[in-house]
C-alpha positions as CSV (number, residue, x, y, z in Angstrom):
1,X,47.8,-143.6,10.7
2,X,47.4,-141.8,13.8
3,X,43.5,-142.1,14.9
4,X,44.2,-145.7,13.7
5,X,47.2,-146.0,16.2
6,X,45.3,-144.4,19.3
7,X,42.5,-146.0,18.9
8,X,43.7,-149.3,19.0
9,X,46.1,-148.1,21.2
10,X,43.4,-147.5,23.6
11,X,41.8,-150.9,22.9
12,X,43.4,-152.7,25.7
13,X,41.3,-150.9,28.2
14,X,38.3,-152.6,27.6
15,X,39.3,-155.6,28.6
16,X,39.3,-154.2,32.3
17,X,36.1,-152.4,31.8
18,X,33.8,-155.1,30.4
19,X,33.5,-158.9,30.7
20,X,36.7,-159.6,28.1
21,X,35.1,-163.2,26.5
22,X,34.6,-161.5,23.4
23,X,35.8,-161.4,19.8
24,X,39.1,-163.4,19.7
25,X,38.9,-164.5,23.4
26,X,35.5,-166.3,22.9
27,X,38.0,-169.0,20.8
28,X,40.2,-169.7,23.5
29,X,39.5,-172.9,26.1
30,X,38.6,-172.4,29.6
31,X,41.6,-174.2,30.7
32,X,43.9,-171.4,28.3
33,X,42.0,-168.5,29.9
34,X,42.3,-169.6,33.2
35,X,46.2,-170.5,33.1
36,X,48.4,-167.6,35.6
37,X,51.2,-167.9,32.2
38,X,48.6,-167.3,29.6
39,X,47.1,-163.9,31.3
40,X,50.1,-162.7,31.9
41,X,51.5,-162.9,28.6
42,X,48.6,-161.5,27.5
43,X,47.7,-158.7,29.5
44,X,52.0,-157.8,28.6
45,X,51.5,-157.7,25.6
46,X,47.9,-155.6,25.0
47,X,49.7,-153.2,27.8
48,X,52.5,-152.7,26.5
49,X,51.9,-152.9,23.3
50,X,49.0,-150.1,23.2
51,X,51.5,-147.7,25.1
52,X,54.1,-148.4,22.0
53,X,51.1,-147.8,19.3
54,X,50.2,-145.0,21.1
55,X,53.6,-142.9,21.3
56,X,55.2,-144.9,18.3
57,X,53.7,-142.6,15.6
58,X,54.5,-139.8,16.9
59,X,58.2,-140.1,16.3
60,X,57.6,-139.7,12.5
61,X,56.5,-136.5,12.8
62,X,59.3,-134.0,11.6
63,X,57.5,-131.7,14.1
64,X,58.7,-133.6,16.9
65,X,61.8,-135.6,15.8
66,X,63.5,-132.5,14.7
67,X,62.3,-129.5,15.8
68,X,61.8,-130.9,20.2
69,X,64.5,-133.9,19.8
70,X,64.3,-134.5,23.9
71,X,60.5,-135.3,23.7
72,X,61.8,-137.6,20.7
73,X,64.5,-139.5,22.7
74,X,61.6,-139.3,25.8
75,X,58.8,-141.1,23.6
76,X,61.7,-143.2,22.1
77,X,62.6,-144.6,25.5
78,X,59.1,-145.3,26.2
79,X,58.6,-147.5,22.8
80,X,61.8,-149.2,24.0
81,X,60.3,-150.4,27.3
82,X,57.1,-151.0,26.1
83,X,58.1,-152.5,22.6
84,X,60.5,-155.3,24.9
85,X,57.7,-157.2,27.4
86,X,55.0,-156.9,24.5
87,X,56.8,-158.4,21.7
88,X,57.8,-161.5,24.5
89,X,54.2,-161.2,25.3
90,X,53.5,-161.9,21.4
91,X,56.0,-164.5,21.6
92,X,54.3,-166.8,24.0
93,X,50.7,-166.0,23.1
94,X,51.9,-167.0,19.3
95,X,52.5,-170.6,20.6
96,X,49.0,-171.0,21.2
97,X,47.1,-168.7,18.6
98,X,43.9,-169.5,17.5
99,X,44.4,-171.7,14.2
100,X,47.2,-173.8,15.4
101,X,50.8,-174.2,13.5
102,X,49.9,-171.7,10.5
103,X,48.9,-168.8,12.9
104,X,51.4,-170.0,15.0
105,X,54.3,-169.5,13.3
106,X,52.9,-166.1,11.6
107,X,52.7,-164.5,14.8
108,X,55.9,-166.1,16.3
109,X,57.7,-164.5,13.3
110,X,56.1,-160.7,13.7
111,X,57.2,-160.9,17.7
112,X,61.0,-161.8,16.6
113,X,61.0,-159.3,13.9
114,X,59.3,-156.7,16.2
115,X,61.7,-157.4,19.2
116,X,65.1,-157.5,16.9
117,X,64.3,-154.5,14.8
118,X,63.6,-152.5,17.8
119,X,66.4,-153.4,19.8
120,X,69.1,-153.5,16.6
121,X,67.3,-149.5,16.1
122,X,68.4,-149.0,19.3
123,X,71.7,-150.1,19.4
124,X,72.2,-148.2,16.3
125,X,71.1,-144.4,17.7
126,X,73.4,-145.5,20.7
127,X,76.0,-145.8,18.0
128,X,74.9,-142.6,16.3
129,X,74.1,-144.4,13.0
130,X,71.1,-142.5,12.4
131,X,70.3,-143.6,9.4
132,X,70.4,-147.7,10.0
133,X,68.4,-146.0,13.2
134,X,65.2,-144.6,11.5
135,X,65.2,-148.1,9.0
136,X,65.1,-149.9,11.7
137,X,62.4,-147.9,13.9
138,X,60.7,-148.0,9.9
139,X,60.7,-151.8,10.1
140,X,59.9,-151.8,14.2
141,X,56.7,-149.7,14.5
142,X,55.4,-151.3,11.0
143,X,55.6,-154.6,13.0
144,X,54.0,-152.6,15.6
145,X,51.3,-151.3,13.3
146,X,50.4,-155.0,12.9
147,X,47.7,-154.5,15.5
148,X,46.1,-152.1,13.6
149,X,46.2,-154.0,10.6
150,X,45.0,-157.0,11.9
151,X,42.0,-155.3,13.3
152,X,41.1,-153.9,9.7
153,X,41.5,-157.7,7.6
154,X,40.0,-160.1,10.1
155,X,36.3,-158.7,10.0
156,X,36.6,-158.6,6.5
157,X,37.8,-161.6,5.9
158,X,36.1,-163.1,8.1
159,X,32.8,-162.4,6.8
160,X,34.7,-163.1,3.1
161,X,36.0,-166.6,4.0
162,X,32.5,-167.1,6.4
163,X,35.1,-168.9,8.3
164,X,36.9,-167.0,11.7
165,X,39.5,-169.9,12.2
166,X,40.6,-169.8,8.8
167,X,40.7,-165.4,8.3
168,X,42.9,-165.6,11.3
169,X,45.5,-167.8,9.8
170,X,45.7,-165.7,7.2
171,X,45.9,-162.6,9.3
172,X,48.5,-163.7,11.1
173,X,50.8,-163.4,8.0
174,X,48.5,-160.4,6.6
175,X,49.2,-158.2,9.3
176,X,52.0,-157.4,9.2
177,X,54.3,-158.9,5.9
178,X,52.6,-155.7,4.0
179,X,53.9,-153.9,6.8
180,X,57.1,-154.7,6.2
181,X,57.4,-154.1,2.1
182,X,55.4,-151.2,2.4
183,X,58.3,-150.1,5.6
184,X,60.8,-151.7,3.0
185,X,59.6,-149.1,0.5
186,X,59.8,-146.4,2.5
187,X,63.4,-147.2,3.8
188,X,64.5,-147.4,0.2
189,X,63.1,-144.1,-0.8
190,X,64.7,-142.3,2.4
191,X,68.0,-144.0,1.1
192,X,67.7,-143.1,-2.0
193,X,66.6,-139.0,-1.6
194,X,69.7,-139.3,1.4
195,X,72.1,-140.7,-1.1
């Protein structure tokens, strides 16, 4: 999970090092990439949300939550702020995904889930529920995760279906939903071994 994590984590950055009409961005119009709204929704959200992949997985690590808890609430605090203007990033960008109302919706879904399980997770740990706290950050960086996912199906099934357009509506519900039960799985494990 982790080499996955950075190294799309650290994706981002080649957008500002080489010419960035490539891969998914060769499917947008001319009059999308050039709109001042557009870019800045998406260069939010690839930002922001590589910092969040990047530190988010760390927090998992007993080695860190437990035994140096101020790095934990540090790196926490960072996947706040960066989780927040990426997922609103997502939210806009999902309006006018690649693939129309299918992909749409898909991606408009993971940015709500992504935005209210991070900020329910932490309105919990200001609360001192830890428990609903680490569900929720379960839930919240398997959203997160979605760009890591997403990046593993759509070559495949893209070179499966033979058709990009229609791998990408699936991928926008195939990123993350087995996210979620496989975050859903864990949560009920955790509950169950804490209870």
């Amino acid at each position: 999970m982790a080499f996955f994590a950075i190294a799309i984590g650290l994706y981002p950055s080649i957008y500002f090092v080489i010419d960035r009409t490539f891969g998914l961005l060769s499917t947008k119009s001319e009059i999308l990439l050039a709109s001042m709204y557009w870019n800045i929704a998406f260069y939010v959200h690839i930002i922001f949300g590589g910092i969040a992949l990047l530190v988010g997985w760390v927090q998992f690590r007993d080695s860190v939550r437990a035994a140096k808890p101020q790095l934990h609430r540090l790196l926490g605090k960072i996947y706040l702020i960066a989780v927040l203007p990426s997922a609103l990033g997502g939210f806009v960008l999902g309006m006018t995904a690649t693939g129309g109302m299918i992909s749409s919706i898909g991606f408009i879904m993971l940015a709500v889930l992504w935005f209210g399980s991070t900020l329910r997770a932490y309105s919990a740990i200001r609360a001192k529920r830890i428990a609903e706290h680490q569900t929720m950050m379960t839930y919240s960086y398997a959203a997160c995760f979605a760009a890591v996912t997403l990046r593993l199906w759509l070559p495949m099934l893209t070179g499966i279906i033979g058709n990009f357009t229609t791998a990408y509506q699936i991928v926008a519900w195939l990123c993350w939903v087995p996210n979620i039960i496989v975050a859903y799985a864990l949560n009920s494990r955790r509950n169950a071994l804490q209870g």
